[in-house]
C-alpha positions in Angstrom: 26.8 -127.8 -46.8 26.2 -125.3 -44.3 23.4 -124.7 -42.2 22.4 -121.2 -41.3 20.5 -120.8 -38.1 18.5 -117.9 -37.5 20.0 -114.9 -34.7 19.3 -115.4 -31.5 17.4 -112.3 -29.5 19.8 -110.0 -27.5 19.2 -111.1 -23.3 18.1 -108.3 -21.4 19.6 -107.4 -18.4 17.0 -107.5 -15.2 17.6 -104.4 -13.5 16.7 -104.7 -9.5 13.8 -102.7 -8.7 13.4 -99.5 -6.6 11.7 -99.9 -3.8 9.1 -97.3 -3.1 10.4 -94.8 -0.6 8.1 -94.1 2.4 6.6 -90.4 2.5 7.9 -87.7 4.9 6.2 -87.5 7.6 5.2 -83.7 8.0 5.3 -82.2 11.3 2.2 -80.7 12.8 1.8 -76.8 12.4 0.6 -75.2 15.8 -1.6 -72.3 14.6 -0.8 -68.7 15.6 -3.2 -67.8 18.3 -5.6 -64.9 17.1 -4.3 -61.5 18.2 -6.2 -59.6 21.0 -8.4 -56.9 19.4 -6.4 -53.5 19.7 -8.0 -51.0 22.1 -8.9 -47.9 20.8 -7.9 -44.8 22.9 -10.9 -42.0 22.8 -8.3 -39.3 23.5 -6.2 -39.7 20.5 -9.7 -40.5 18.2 -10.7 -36.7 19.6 -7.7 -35.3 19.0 -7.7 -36.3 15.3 -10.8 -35.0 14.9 -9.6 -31.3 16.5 -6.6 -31.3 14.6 -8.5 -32.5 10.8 -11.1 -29.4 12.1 -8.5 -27.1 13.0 -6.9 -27.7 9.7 -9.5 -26.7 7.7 -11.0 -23.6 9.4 -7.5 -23.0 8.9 -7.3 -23.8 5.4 -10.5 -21.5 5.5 -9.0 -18.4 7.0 -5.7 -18.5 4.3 -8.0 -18.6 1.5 -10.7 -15.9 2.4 -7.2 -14.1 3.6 -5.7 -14.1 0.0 -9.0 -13.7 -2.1 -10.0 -10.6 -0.5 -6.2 -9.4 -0.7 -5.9 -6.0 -3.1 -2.7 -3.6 -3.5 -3.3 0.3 -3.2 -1.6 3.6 -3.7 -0.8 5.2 0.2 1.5 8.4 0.8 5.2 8.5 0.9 6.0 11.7 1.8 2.9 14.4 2.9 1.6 16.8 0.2 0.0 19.5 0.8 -2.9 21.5 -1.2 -1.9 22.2 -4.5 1.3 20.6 -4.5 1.6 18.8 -8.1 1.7 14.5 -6.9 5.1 13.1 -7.7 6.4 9.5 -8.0 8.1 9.5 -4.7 4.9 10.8 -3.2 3.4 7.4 -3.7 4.2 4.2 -2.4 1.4 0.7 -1.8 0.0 -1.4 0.5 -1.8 -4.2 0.8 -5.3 -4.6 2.3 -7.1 -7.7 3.3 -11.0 -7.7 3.3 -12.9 -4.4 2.1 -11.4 -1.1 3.9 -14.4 1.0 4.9 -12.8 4.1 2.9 -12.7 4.7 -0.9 -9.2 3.8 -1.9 -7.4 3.6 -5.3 -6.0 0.9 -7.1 -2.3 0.7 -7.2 -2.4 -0.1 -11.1 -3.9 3.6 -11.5 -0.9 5.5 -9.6 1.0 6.4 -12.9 -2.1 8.4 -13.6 -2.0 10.3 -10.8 1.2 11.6 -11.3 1.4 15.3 -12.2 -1.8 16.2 -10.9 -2.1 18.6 -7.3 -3.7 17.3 -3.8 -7.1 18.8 -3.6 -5.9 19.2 -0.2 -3.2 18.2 2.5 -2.5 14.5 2.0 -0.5 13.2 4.9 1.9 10.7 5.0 1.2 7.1 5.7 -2.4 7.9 5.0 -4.3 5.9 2.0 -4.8 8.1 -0.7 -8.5 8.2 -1.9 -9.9 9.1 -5.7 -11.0 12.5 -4.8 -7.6 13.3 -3.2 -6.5 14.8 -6.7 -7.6 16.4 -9.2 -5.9 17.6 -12.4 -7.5 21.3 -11.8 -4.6 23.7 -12.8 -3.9 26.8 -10.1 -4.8 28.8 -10.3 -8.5 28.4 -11.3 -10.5 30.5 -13.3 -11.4 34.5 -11.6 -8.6 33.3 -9.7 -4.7 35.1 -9.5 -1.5 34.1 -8.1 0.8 36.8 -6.6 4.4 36.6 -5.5 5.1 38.4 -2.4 8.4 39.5 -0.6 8.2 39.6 2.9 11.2 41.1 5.1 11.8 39.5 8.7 9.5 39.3 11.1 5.9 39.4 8.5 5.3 36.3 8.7 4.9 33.0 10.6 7.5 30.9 9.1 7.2 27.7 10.1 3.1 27.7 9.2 2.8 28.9 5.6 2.8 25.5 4.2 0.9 25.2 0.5 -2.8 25.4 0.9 -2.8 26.9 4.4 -5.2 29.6 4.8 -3.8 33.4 5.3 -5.1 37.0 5.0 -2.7 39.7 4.0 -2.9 42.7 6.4 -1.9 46.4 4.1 0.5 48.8 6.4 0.3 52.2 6.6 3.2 53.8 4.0 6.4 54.1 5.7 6.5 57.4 4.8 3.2 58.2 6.4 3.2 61.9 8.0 1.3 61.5 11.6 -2.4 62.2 10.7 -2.3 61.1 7.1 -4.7 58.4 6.1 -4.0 56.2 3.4 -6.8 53.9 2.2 -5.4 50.8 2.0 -4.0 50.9 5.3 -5.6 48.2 7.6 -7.6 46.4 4.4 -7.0 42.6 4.5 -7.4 40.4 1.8 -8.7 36.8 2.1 -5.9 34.2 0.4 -4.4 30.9 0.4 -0.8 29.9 0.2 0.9 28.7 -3.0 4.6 28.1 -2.1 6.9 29.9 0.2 11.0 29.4 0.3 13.6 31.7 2.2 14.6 35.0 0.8 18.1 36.0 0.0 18.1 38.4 3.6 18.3 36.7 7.0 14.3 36.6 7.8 13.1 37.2 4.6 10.5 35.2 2.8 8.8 35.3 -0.9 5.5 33.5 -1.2 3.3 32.8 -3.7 -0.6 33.5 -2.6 -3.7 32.8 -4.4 -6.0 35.3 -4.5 -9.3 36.6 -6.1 -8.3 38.1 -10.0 -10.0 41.3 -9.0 -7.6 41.7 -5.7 -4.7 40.9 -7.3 -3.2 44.3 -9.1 -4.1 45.5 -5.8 -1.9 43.1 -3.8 1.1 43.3 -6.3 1.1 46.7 -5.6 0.9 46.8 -2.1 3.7 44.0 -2.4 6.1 46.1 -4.4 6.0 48.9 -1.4 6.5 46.3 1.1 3.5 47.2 2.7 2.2 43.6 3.4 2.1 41.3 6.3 0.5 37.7 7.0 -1.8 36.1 9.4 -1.9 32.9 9.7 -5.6 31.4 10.3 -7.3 28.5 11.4 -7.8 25.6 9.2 -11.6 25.3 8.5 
């Protein structure tokens, strides 16, 4: 007969204890010593202020520069009184601030195109809204009269369109000595159209205007060649 004896509890095994470990001594921190206070220099503090002051007055000036900035029709090319306004006649410019003469804008120079200088325009000059008008030539109790003038009857170089004249009537040239003809010495009040060189070496055609009633008048005179031209003042 067998005895059975209860099991006997596992030993355990007595692990050596862990000393504590001593803490790290920490080394002392030196504090930073404060920083001197940093010495302001007057000059650069007044120079900041000029330059922030400078900026904007400038800032100032660019502005009031470009808002008061407008584009307007000037003269290419100088036309003179009753010359019809062409494209290449026109060119622009720009202003800045208000001009102290009536100008026009440079949107509005197609519509002066085809209209005639109310008088001489001269290049480089602005052009201003009374400067043309759409008035046809010539105007009404008015004539135009084409007249051929052989060398020597006329002052060339000074019968540009709108210049004032007055045509001077010669005696026939036929004229017996002691015959009076009455148109002889009359002069007639007139204005230049146009005038371009004739076919002869001195010769001229120019186109006058002149009062309707003179006109049948001149042409006749003109068809004798019995006319010559006087250049006058402007007025």
């Amino acid at each position: 007969m067998t005895i059975d004896s209860p099991p006997r509890p596992a030993r355990r095994l007595a692990l050596p204890r862990r000393r504590p470990t001593a803490p790290k001594q920490q080394r002392p921190v030196t504090p930073e010593p404060p920083r001197p206070p940093v010495r302001r220099n007057p000059r650069w503090i007044a120079l900041g202020v000029v330059a922030v002051c400078l900026g904007g007055l400038l800032s100032y000036v660019i502005y009031a520069k470009v808002a008061t900035e407008r584009t307007v029709v000037a003269l290419a090319a100088t036309v003179y009184r009753g010359e019809l306004v062409e494209a290449a006649d026109l060119t622009t410019v720009t202003l800045s601030g208000d001009p102290s003469v009536p100008t026009v804008a440079a949107d509005q120079a197609p519509e002066l195109i085809g209209q005639r200088a109310a008088y001489d325009l001269v290049e480089g000059s602005l052009l201003a809204p009374a400067a043309v008008t759409a008035a046809t030539i010539p105007a009404p109790e008015r004539a135009v009269v084409a007249i051929r003038l052989s060398g020597g009857r006329a002052p060339a170089d000074f019968l540009v369109p709108g210049s004032p004249i007055r045509l001077v009537a010669l005696p026939p040239a036929d004229a017996q000595p002691g015959q009076k003809d009455p148109q002889a010495g009359k002069t007639f009040v007139a204005r230049t159209v146009s005038s371009v060189p004739g076919p002869d070496a001195g010769s001229l055609f120019v186109d006058v205007d002149v009062p309707a009633a003179q006109a049948a008048v001149i042409a006749t005179l003109s068809a004798q060649e019995r006319l010559t031209i006087v250049r006058d003042a402007v007025r």
